[in-house]
C-alpha positions, 0 to 999 in steps of 0.5 A, spaced: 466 505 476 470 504 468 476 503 471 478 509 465 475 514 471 478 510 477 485 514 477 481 521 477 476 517 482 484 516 486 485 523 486 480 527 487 480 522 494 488 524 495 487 531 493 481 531 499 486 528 505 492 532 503 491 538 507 489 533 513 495 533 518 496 526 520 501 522 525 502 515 528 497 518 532 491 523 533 485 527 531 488 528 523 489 520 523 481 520 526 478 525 520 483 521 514 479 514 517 472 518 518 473 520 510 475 513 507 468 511 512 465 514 507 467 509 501 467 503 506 464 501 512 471 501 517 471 499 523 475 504 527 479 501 533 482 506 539 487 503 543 491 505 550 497 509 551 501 504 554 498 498 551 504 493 551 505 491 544 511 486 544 518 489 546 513 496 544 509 500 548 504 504 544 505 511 544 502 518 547 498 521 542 500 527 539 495 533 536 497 540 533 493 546 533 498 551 531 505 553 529 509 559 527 516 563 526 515 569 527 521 575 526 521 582 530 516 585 525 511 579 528 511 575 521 510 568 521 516 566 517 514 559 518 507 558 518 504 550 519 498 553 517 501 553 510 504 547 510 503 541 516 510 539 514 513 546 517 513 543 523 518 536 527 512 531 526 511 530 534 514 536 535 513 537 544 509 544 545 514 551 546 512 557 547 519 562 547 523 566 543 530 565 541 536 568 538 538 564 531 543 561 533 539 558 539 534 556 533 538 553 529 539 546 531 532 546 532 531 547 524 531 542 518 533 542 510 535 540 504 541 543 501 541 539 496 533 540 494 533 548 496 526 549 493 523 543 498 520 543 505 523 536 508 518 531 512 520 530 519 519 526 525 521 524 533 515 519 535 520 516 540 524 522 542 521 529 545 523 534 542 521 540 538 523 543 531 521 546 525 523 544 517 523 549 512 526 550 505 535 551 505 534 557 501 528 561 507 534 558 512 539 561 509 536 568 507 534 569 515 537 575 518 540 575 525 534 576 530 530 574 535 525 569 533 518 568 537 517 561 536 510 556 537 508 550 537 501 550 540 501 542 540 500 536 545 503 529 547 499 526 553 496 519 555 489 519 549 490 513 544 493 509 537 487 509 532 487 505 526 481 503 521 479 495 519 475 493 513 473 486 513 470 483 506 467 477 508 468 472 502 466 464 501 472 462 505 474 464 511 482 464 509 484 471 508 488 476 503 491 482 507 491 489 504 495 493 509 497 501 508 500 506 512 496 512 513 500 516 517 504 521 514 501 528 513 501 531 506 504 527 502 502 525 496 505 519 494 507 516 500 502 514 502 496 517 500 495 513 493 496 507 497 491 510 502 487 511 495 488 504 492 486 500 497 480 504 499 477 503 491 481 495 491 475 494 497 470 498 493 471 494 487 472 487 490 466 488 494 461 488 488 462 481 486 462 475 490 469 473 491 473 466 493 478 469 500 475 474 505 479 481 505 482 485 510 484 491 509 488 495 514 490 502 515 494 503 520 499 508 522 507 506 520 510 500 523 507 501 531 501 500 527 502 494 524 505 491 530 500 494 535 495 490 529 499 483 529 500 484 538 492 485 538 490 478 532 496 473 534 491 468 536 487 469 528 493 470 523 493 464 520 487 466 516 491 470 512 494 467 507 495 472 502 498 479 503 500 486 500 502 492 503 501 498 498 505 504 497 507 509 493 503 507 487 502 514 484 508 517 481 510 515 474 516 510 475 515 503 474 511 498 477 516 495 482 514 488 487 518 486 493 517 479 495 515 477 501 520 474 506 519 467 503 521 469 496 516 464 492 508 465 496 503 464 491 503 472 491 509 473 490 508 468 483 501 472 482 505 478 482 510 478 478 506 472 473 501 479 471 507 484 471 511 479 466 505 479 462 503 486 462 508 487 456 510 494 461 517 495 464 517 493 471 522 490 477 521 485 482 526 486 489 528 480 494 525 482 500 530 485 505 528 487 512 528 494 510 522 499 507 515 498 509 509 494 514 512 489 511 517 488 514 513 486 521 508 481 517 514 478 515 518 477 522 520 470 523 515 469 529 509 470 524 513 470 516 506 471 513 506 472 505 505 479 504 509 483 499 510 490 497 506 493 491 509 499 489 511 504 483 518 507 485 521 504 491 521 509 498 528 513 498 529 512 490 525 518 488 529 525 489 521 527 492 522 523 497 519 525 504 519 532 502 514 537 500 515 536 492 511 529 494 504 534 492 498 533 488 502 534 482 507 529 482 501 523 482 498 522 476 491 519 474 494 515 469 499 511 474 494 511 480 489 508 475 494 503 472 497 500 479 490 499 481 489 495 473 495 491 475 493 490 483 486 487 482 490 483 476 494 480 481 488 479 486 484 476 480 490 470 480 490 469 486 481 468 486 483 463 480 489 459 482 485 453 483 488 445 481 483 441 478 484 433 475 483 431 468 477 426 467 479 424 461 487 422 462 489 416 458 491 420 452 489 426 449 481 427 448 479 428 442 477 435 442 475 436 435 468 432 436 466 437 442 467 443 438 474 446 441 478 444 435 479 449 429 480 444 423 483 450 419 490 452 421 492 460 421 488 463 427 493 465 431 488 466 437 485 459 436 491 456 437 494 459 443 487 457 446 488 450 444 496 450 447 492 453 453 487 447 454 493 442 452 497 444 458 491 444 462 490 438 460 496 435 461 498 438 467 491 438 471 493 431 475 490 435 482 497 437 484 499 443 479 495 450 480 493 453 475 498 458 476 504 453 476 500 451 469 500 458 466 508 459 468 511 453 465 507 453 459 509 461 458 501 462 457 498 468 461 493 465 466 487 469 464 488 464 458 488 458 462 483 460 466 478 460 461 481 454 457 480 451 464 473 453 466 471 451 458 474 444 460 470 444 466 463 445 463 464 439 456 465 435 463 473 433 462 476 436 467 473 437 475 476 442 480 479 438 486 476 438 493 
């Protein structure tokens, strides 16, 4: 697939599980993992209610069928069927009827975005409500309300979907997403998308590290996930947890909790190259599943790839997060940047110099322009100097590209040119 297409490939896969309502649990997680099975060949895992997982225990499972608010006409005012998000993600079942007064502290909005349904949720804390836009709150009459939730929280299971790309090393690169929240574009259905269409892409050639991409409910699920492969996560030697990827803010990396790993370095070595506005954030023990790669009991080095960060786009978590508000240029440009980072880590390799008592002479090998101007030639001549220089078996090609301030794609090949005129061999 021409990566020209892939952002519009991204989001008519989006525009396909947005109606779907998902949870930490459930029948709508299952049907999000049936759709991306047909794209790859997830292994579906279901694990008990009440399963230990460290100081957690997996959850009852949830599942909806209806909800409403009817007035005394027998409207539905407030109707799930128009938008998952009406209803307390999680919400216990109530069949009654209420005065306002009485349902009002089951009722949730945003004054300050009066126009836009808020997403809630109680996944630890039984209770039931209703979320709708300030201006539907503020126009209800008193009556009395009929009120539905036609759901249940009872013993079933927490699913989550697992894809592993077996690759000529045994040592892993993880690609995490949650996929849990219902119909939110940007979180998290783009990372959803990304990573799908990562594996897809990745899957086409040959590559140097096995992947494993994870799609999970939000942090019970990666918990659940490392309780469940804590003897195998030394394999993991890479990470990246994606999320919001669609919007149209710059692209935006948190590093991992070890600040310098190598996918920190890869990352922030494509962005800075990229010529494109950009941020890179410390870590902090706050945001997405990262933060459970990065406890101090595994501190794995997995970051986080995003465009604008969680909480600091005023669409957040609400209905105004819709089809409209990811766009294929972004979503196709996240996936650009991903792969990009991705390819650094497949090439970052050390090599020793063959020929490393003074400079060889290149000219006599063909690699050496004698007519001075061309610029291009001349910064691949500085690339194969460098990896020269440096190519003593104890730098990377990456520690070479970000001391010599040339991009790494120009280091590669300078490298992979020095291999094939035998003065330069990759260590063992």
């Amino acid at each position: 697939m021409m990566t020209d297409n892939i952002g519009h490939e991204m989001h008519r896969l989006i525009a396909e599980l947005y109606p779907i309502c998902r949870s930490i649990t459930g029948n709508g997680f299952r049907e999000t993992l049936q759709a991306i099975h047909r794209y790859i060949p997830l292994e579906v895992v279901e694990v008990p209610t009440g399963t230990p997982v460290f100081d957690w225990i997996v959850p009852k499972e949830w599942n909806i069928r209806d909800a409403y608010i009817k007035n005394t006409r027998g409207e539905r005012i407030v109707d799930f069927q128009e938008s998952n998000l009406h209803v307390l993600n999680y919400s216990t079942p109530i069949r009654t009827k209420l005065s306002l007064a009485e349902l009002r502290s089951h009722l949730f909005s945003l004054p300050e975005h009066p126009d836009w349904i808020p997403y809630r949720t109680s996944y630890y804390a039984e209770r039931w409500g209703f979320c709708l836009s300030h201006r539907q709150l503020l126009a209800l009459p008193d009556d009395v309300y009929e009120v539905c939730i036609d759901s249940t929280l009872q013993d079933g299971h927490l699913t989550y979907g697992e894809f592993l790309l077996r690759g000529q090393s045994s040592d892993e690169v993880l690609i995490s997403c949650h996929a849990c929240h219902p119909s939110l574009a940007n979180d998290n259905l783009s990372g959803i998308a990304l990573a799908t269409f990562l594996a897809q892409r990745l899957g086409e050639s040959k590559s140097r590290y096995s992947y494993r991409f994870l799609f999970i409910p939000g942090t019970i699920g990666s918990i659940t996930w490392l309780a469940r492969n804590e003897a195998n996560v030394a394999n993991i030697q890479h990470g990246l947890v994606i999320t919001c990827v669609g919007d149209a803010g710059r692209l935006t990396y948190k590093k991992s909790r070890r600040g310098d790993a190598e996918i920190d370095r890869a990352v922030a070595h494509v962005l800075k190259h990229s010529g494109q506005d950009h941020e890179i954030l410390e870590f902090t023990p706050y945001g997405f599943d990262e933060r459970q790669y990065c406890s101090p009991g595994f501190n794995l080095p997995v970051g986080c790839f995003m465009r604008t960060p969680n909480g600091c786009y005023p669409e957040y978590h609400t209905s105004a997060d819709n089809l409209d508000f990811v766009k294929p240029a972004s979503l196709a440009d996240s996936f650009t940047k991903c792969l990009a980072a991705l390819a650094v880590l497949e090439g970052n390799q050390a090599y020793v110099n063959l020929n490393p008592k003074c400079e060889p002479q290149l000219g006599k090998r063909g690699l050496y322009q004698t007519i001075g101007g061309q610029a291009d030639a001349r910064q691949f001549e500085l690339a194969m100097l460098w990896v020269l220089n440096l190519s003593d078996g104890k730098h990377t090609l990456l520690q070479i590209a970000e001391r010599s301030g040339l991009e790494f794609g120009l280091i590669r090949k300078a490298a992979d040119t020095l291999v094939q005129h035998t003065l330069l061999k990759e260590t063992v």
